[in-house]
C-alpha positions as CSV (number, residue, x, y, z in Angstrom):
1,X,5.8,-21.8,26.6
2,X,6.8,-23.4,23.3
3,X,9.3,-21.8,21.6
4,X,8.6,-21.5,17.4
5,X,10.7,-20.5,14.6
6,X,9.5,-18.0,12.3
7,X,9.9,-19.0,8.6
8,X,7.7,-16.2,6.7
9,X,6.3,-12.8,7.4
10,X,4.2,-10.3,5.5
11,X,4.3,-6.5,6.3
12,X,1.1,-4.6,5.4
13,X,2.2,-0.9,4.1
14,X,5.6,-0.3,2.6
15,X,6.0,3.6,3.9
16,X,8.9,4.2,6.2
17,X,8.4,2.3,9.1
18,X,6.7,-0.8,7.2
19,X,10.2,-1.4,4.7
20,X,12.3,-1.0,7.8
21,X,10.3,-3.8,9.6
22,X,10.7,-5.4,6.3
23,X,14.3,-5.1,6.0
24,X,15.0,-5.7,9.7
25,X,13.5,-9.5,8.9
26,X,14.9,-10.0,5.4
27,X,18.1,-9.1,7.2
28,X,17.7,-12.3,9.4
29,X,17.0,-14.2,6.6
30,X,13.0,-14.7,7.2
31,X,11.1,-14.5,3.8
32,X,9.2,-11.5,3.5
33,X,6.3,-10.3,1.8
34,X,5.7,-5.9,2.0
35,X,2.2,-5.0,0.4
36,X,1.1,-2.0,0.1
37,X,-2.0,-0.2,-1.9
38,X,-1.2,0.6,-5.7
39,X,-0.3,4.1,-6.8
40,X,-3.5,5.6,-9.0
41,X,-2.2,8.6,-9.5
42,X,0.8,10.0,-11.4
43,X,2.8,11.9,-9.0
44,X,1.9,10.1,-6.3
45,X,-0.8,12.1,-4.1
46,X,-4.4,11.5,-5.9
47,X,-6.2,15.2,-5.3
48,X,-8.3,14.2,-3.1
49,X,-5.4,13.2,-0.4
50,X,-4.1,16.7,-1.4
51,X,-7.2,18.4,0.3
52,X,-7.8,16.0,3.3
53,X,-4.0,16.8,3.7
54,X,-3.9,20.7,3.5
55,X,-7.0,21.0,5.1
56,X,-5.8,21.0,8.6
């Protein structure tokens, strides 16, 4: 098995556990990239995520 250096990594979703993976390798000094999905609403929870979420 070869062994290979990582030089870049992107994380997909910047919620909790995503920015501590993100962190963790910035930490190393590994370039990082966190993306996530804009914000469209204004406080943060669109209505309809409101239901889905209280529906349970």
């Amino acid at each position: 098995m070869t062994k290979r250096n990582i030089r870049k990594v992107a994380v997909l979703g910047s919620g909790v556990m995503g920015s501590r993976i993100a962190c963790h390798f910035a930490n190393t000094g590994t370039e990082v990239l966190l993306l996530d999905i804009p914000d469209t609403s204004k406080d943060g929870v669109s209505p309809k995520e409101s239901r889905r979420r209280t529906r349970w």
